[in-house]
PALUMLUM-932327 format. One record per residue (C-alpha): residue in three letters; chain; x, y, z. Coordinates in pm, 1 decimal, decimal comma. Example, Ala and Ser with C-alpha at 12.3 -4.5 7.8 and 13.67 -1.06 7.14 Angstrom:
BEGIN
{'ALA' 'A' {1230,0 -450,0 780,0}}
{'SER' 'A' {1367,0 -106,0 714,0}}
% end
This chain:
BEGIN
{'UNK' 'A' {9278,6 10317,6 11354,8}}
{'UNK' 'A' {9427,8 10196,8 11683,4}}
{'UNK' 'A' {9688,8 9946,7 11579,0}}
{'UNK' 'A' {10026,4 10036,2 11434,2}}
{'UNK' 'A' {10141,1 9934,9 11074,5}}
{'UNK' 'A' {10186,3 9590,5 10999,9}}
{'UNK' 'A' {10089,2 9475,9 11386,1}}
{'UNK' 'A' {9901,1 9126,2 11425,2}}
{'UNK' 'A' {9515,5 9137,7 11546,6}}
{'UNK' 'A' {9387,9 8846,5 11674,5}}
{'UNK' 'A' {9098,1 8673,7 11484,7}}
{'UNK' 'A' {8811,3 8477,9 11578,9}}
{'UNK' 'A' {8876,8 8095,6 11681,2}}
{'UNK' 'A' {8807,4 8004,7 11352,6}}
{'UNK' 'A' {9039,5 7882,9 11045,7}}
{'UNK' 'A' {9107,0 8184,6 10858,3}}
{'UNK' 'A' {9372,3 8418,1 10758,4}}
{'UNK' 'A' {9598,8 8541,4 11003,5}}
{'UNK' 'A' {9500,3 8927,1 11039,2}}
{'UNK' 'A' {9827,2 9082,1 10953,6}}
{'UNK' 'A' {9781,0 9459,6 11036,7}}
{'UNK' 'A' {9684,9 9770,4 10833,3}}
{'UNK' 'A' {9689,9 10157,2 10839,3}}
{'UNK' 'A' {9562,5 10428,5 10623,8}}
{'UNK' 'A' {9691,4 10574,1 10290,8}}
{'UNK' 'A' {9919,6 10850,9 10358,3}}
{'UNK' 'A' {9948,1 11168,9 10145,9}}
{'UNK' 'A' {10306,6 11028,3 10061,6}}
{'UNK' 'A' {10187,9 10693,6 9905,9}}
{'UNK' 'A' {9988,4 10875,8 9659,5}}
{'UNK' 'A' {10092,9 10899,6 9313,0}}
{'UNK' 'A' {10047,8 11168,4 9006,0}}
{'UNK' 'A' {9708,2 11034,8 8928,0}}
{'UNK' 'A' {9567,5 11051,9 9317,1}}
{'UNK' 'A' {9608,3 10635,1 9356,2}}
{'UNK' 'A' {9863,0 10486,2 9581,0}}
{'UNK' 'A' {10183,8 10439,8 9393,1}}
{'UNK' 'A' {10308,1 10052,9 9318,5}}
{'UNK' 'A' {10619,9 10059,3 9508,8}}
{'UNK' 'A' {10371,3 10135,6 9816,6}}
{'UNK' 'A' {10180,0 9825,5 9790,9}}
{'UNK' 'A' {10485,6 9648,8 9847,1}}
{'UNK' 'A' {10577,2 9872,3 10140,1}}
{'UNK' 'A' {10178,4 9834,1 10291,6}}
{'UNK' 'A' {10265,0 9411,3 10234,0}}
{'UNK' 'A' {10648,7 9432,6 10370,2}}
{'UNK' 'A' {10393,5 9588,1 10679,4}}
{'UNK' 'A' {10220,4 9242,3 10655,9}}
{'UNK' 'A' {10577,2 9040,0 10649,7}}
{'UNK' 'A' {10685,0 9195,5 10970,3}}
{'UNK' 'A' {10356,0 9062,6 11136,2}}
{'UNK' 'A' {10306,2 8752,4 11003,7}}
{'UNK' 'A' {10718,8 8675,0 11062,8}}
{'UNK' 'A' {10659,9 8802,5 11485,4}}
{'UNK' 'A' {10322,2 8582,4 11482,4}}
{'UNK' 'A' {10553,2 8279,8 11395,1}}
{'UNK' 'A' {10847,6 8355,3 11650,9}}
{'UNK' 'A' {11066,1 8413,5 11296,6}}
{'UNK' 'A' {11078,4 8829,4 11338,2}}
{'UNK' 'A' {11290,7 9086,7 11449,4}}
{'UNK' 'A' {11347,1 8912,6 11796,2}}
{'UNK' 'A' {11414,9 8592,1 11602,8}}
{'UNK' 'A' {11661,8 8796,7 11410,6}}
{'UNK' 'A' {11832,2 8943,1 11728,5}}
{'UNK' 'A' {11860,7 8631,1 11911,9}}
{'UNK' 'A' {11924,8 8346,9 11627,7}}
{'UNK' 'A' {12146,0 8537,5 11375,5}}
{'UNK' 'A' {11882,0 8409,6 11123,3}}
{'UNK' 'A' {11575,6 8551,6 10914,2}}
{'UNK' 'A' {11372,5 8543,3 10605,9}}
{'UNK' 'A' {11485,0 8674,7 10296,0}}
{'UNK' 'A' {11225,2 8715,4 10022,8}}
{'UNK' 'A' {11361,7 8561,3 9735,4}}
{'UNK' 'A' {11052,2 8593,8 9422,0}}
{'UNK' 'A' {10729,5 8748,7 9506,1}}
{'UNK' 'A' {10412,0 8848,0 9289,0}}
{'UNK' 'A' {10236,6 9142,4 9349,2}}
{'UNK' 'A' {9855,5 9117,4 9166,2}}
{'UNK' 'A' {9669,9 9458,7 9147,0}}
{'UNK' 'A' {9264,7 9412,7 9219,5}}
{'UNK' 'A' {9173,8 9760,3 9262,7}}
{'UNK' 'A' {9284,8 10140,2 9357,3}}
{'UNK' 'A' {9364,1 10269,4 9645,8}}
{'UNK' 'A' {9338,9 10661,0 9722,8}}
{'UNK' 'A' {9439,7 10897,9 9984,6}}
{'UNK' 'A' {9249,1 10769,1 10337,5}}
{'UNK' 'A' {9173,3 10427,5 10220,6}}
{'UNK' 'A' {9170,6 10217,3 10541,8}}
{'UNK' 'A' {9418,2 9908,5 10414,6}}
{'UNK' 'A' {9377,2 9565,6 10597,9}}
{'UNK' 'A' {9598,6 9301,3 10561,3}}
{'UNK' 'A' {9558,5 8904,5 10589,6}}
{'UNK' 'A' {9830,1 8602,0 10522,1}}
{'UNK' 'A' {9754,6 8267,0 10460,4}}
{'UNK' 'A' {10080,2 7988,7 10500,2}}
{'UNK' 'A' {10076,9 7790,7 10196,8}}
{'UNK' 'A' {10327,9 7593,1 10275,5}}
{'UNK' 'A' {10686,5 7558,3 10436,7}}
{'UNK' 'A' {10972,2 7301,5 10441,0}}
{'UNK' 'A' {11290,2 7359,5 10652,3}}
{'UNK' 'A' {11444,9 7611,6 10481,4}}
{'UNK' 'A' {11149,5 7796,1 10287,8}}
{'UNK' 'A' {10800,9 7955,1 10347,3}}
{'UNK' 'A' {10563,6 8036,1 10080,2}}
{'UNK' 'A' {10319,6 8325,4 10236,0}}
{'UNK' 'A' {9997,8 8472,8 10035,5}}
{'UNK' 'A' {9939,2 8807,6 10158,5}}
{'UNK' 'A' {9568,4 8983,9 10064,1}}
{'UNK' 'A' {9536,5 9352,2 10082,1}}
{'UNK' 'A' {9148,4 9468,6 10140,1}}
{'UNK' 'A' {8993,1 9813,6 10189,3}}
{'UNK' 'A' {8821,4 9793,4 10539,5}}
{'UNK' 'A' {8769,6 9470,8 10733,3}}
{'UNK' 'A' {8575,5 9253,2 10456,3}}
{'UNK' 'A' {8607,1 9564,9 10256,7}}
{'UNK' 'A' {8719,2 9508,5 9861,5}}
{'UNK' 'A' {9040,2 9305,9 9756,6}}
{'UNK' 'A' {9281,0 9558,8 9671,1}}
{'UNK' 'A' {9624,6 9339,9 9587,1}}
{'UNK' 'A' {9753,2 9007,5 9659,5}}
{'UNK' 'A' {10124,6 8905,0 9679,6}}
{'UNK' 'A' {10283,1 8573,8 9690,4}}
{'UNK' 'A' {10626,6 8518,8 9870,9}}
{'UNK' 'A' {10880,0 8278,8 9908,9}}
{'UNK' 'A' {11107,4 8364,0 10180,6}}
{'UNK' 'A' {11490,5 8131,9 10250,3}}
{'UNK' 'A' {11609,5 8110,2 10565,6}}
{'UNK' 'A' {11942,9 8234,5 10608,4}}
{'UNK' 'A' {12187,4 8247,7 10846,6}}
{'UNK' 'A' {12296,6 8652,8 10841,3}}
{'UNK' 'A' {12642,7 8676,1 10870,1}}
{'UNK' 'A' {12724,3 8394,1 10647,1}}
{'UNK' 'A' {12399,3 8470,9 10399,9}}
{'UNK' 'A' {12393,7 8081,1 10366,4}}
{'UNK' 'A' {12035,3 7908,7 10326,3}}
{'UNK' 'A' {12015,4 7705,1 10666,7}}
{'UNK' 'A' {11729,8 7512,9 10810,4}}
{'UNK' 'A' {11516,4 7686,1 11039,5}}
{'UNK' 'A' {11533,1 7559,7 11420,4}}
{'UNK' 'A' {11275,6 7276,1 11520,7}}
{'UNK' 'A' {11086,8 7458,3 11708,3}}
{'UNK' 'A' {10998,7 7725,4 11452,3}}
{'UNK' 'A' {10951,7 7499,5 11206,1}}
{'UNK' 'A' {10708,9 7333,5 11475,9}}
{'UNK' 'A' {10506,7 7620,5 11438,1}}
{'UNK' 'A' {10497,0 7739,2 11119,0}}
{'UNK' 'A' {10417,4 7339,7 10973,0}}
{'UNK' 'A' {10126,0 7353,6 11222,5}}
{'UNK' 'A' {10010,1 7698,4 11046,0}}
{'UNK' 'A' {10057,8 7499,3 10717,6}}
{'UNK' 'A' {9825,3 7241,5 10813,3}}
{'UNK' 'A' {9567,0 7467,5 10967,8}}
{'UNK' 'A' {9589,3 7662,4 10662,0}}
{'UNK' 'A' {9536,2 7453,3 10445,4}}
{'UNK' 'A' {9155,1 7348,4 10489,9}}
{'UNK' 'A' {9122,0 7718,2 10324,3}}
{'UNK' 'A' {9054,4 7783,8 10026,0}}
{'UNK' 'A' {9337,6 7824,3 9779,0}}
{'UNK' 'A' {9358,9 8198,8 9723,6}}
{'UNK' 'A' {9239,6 8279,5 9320,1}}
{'UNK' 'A' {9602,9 8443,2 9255,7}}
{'UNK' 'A' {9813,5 8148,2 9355,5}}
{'UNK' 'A' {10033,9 8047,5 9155,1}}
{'UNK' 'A' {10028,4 8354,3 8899,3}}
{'UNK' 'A' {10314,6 8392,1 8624,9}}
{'UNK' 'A' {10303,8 8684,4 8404,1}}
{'UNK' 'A' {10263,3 8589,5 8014,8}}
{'UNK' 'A' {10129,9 8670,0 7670,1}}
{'UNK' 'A' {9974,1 8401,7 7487,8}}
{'UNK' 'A' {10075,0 8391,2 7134,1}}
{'UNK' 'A' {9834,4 8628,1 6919,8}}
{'UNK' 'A' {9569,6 8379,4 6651,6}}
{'UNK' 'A' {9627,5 8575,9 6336,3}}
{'UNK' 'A' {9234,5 8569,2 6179,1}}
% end
């Protein structure tokens, strides 16, 4: 694969996912049992972050130039299938929606372009002033952009994982 972990592709003029990078499953990631290790699939979407963050104008040169970024504050990390050594990992984001101080990103890992869904995770990231850690609004202009994202995404269809809490019903004793 050409492109570099977590770099942005452009799609097709269409409404869809933002294509949010990839790469392929290094010896590293892999665990005891030959499948990619959980605290990789966070690493492979952090990879998807990065991207989706410089597609918005909110990334590392953001960072450099404002004194502000996104911190993560909850995510949810959903596990769909395996992956082993030399899977080919995509990754696409979809804005659900973002206010002046927040974004709430839906990241989908796949095997291969319209391969298998591997993992989803849901984030909400603050914006925060660094050297203060304060929550602060974002400038106008980014917000500009990512409340046009918003909008575009949302004629798409809400992602199946949305939303997901992790629970145990109470047992029915027969």
């Amino acid at each position: 694969m050409s492109e570099s972990p977590g770099q942005l592709t452009s799609g097709s003029p269409a409404v869809g996912p933002l294509a949010t990078g990839g790469r392929v499953v290094p010896a590293e990631w892999i665990d005891y049992i030959g499948h990619m290790n959980d605290a990789y699939y966070f690493m492979a979407f952090t990879e998807a972050t990065e991207a989706f963050l410089d597609h918005v104008g909110l990334g590392s040169a953001y960072r450099e130039s404002a004194g502000c970024g996104m911190y993560t504050v909850e995510s949810h990390l959903c596990f769909s299938a395996s992956a082993t050594l030399g899977d080919e990992l995509r990754y696409s984001t979809q804005l659900l929606g973002a206010d002046a101080k927040r974004l709430r990103a839906f990241h989908v890992m796949t095997l291969g372009v319209g391969g298998a869904e591997v993992a989803t995770c849901e984030l909400m990231f603050l914006h925060v002033d660094i050297a203060s850690s304060r929550v602060v609004p974002m400038p106008a202009e980014r917000l500009a952009v990512v409340s046009a994202l918003v909008s575009e995404h949302a004629a798409l269809p809400a992602p199946a994982n949305r939303g997901r809490r992790i629970e145990m019903p109470a047992r029915r004793e027969p």
